[in-house]
C-alpha positions in Angstrom: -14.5 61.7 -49.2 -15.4 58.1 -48.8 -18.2 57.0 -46.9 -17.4 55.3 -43.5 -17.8 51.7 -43.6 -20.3 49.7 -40.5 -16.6 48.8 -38.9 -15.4 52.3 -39.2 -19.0 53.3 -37.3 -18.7 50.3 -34.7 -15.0 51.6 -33.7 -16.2 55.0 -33.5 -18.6 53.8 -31.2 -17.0 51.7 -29.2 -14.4 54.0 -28.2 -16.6 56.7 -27.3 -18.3 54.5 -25.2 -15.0 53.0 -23.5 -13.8 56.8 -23.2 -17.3 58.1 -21.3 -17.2 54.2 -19.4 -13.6 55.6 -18.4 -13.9 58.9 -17.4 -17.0 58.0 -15.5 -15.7 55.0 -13.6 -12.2 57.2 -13.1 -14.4 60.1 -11.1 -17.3 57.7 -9.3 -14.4 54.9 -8.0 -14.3 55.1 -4.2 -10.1 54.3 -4.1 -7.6 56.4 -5.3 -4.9 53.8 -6.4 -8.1 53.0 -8.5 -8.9 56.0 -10.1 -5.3 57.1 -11.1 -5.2 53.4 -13.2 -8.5 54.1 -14.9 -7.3 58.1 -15.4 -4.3 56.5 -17.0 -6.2 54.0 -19.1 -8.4 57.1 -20.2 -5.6 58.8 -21.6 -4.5 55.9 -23.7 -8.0 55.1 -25.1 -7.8 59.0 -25.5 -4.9 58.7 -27.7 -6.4 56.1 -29.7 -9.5 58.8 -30.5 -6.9 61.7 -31.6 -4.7 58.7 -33.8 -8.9 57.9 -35.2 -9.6 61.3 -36.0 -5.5 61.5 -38.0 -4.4 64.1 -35.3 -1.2 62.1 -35.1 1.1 64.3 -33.4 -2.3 65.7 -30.6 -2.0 61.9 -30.1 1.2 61.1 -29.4 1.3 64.3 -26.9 -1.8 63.1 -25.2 0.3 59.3 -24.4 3.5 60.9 -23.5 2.4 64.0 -21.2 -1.7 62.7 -20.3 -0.7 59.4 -19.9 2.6 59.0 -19.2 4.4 61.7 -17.4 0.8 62.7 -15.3 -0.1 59.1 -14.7 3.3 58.8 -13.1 3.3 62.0 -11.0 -0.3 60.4 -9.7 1.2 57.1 -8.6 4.2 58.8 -7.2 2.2 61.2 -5.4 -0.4 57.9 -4.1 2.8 55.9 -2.5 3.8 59.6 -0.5 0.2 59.2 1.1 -0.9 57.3 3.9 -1.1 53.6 3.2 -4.7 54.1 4.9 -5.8 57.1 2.8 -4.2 55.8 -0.4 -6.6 53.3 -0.2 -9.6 55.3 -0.1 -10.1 55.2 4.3 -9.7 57.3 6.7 -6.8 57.1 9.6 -7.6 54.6 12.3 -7.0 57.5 14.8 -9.6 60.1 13.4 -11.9 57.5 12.3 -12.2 55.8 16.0 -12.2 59.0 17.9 -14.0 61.7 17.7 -13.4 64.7 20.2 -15.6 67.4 20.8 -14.3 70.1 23.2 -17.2 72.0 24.1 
């Protein structure tokens, strides 16, 4: 087995970090459009883990189904919401009026 060079460690790195940085940022962001573009830019850098570690074909899945085919049922999904709740707010008409009936 050949020892891992500093640029093999440094990519390692990196992309661990961009793939917690992701999946962080993906959960924490306050707008969904948001959130569904990081989740899709998760499963790409994801890929590029499983294509590091010579899982090829784990790899390849993870773009086509994580990325790809979820990523697109998300959006689709965002444009059938509200345009106020697809960006992260609540209606107008339950945000400036609240009734109690007591």
């Amino acid at each position: 087995m050949d020892a891992m060079s500093l640029l093999d460690w440094a990519l390692d790195g990196v992309l661990a970090f961009v793939v917690l940085w992701l999946a962080w940022r993906a959960l924490a962001t306050p707008t969904l459009f948001l959130a569904v573009v990081l989740f899709i830019a998760f499963g790409v850098v994801l890929a590029l883990v499983w294509a590091r570690l010579a899982a090829v074909d784990v790899a390849l899945a993870e773009v086509a189904i994580g990325a790809g085919v979820t990523g697109a049922l998300l959006l689709a999904a965002l444009v059938r919401l509200e345009p106020t709740m697809a960006r992260g707010q609540a209606p107008a008409a339950e945000a400036s009026e609240v009734r109690h009936d007591d």
